[in-house]
C-alpha angles and dihedrals in degrees: 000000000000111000118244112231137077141222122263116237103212121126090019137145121214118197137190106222125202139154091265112026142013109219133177125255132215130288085228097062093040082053088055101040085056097041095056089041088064094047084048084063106045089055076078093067141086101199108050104126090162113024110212091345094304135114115274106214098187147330138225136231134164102176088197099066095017090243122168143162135144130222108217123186119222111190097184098061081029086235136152101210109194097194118190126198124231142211107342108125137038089261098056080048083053084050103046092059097052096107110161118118118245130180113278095257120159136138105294090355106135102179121138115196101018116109132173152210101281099220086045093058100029081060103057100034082062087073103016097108095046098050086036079058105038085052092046092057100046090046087051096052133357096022096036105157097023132146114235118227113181108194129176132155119229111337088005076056097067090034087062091051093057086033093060098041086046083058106049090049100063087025099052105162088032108110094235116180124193122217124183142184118198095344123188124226096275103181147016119259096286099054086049098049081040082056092045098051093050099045119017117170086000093079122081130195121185126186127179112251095252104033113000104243117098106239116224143184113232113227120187126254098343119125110227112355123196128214130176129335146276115242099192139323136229115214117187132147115288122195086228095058130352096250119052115183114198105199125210110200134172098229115100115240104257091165116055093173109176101272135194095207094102 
């Protein structure tokens, strides 16, 4: 089983590394980096009735394939967060080695070419409709004029890649930014240049320095815990997303899950 905290990113450096050159980044995106990971974290948990202090307008849950995920509503950044949970029970393991690629099809998705990972999409149309619907109706109400942010660490990572492709494409003119933590491949050439195109630099992919998969220790009924600390972090281009963050941490790999990172 994954573990279920994450690192806290406190006392960190963050580098752009290039060929030629390593440059900062803002304090805005380290802040944010730190903030989703949190949320990342919370989708681990049963018991999260305000996620990071903010309202929790609903949860998901599709028993069949173990998804889950929660939408939580934070009034202050004006933000809607979909975070989805990753690896926890034998069928996310089920899903996890369903590794055949499938066309890209999903409610409102119009994509040729693209085609995914099928667990992983199998996983996330078993509650498309429902999170397509619960947006739509914040954005049409409480959080008009919002931005959109889908999170998710390991297989909720991939979920928040097809989730956030899923959600521009029936949100069009909504902002909608992608953070994930240990995300697997998700899609062929085609998904990740359909990403790219969508996101850019809005879309965020970090992977821990040996496997790939941040390794984390479960703790019961807590919403976003925090373990160790990043010591700095790498972030180049990835074919899979413009931003790749390599993260250094302190915290040994207790975990070494078969990853397809690499």
């Amino acid at each position: 089983m994954l573990a279920r905290s994450f690192f806290l990113l406190t006392s960190a450096l963050l580098v752009l590394a290039l060929p030629a050159e390593k440059r900062g980044i803002s304090q805005d995106l380290f802040n944010n980096l730190d903030m989703f990971m949190k949320y990342a974290s919370s989708a681990y948990s049963s018991t999260c009735p305000s996620p990071l202090g903010n309202t929790l307008v609903t949860t998901f849950n599709n028993d069949l394939t173990s998804t889950q995920a929660f939408l939580a509503r934070d009034d202050t950044n004006k933000l809607l967060v979909l975070a989805l949970r990753g690896s926890e029970q034998l069928e996310d393991y089920i899903v996890d080695i369903n590794i055949e690629m499938i066309p890209f099809d999903s409610p409102g998705v119009i994509a040729p070419g693209a085609s995914v990972h099928a667990g992983f999409l199998t996983a996330y149309n078993s509650i498309a409709s429902q999170v397509i619907t619960s947006v739509q109706k914040q954005l049409s109400g409480a959080a008009a004029g919002y931005s959109l942010v889908t999170t998710g660490h390991s297989l909720g990572g991939a979920l928040s890649s097809i989730a956030a492709v899923s959600l521009k494409f029936n949100f069009p003119d909504v902002p909608i930014q992608m953070y994930t933590y240990g995300q697997p491949r998700t899609g062929n050439p085609v998904y990740a240049t359909l990403v790219n195109e969508m996101f850019g630099t809005n879309a965020f992919r970090s992977v821990h320095t040996y496997d790939g998969i941040p390794t984390l220790r479960r703790k019961q009924s807590r919403c976003a815990m925090q373990a160790g600390k990043i010591q700095h972090a790498a972030i180049a281009s990835h074919p899979q997303v413009s931003m790749e963050l390599t993260l250094f941490t302190s915290i040994d790999t207790l975990v070494r899950p078969f990853v397809r990172e690499r």
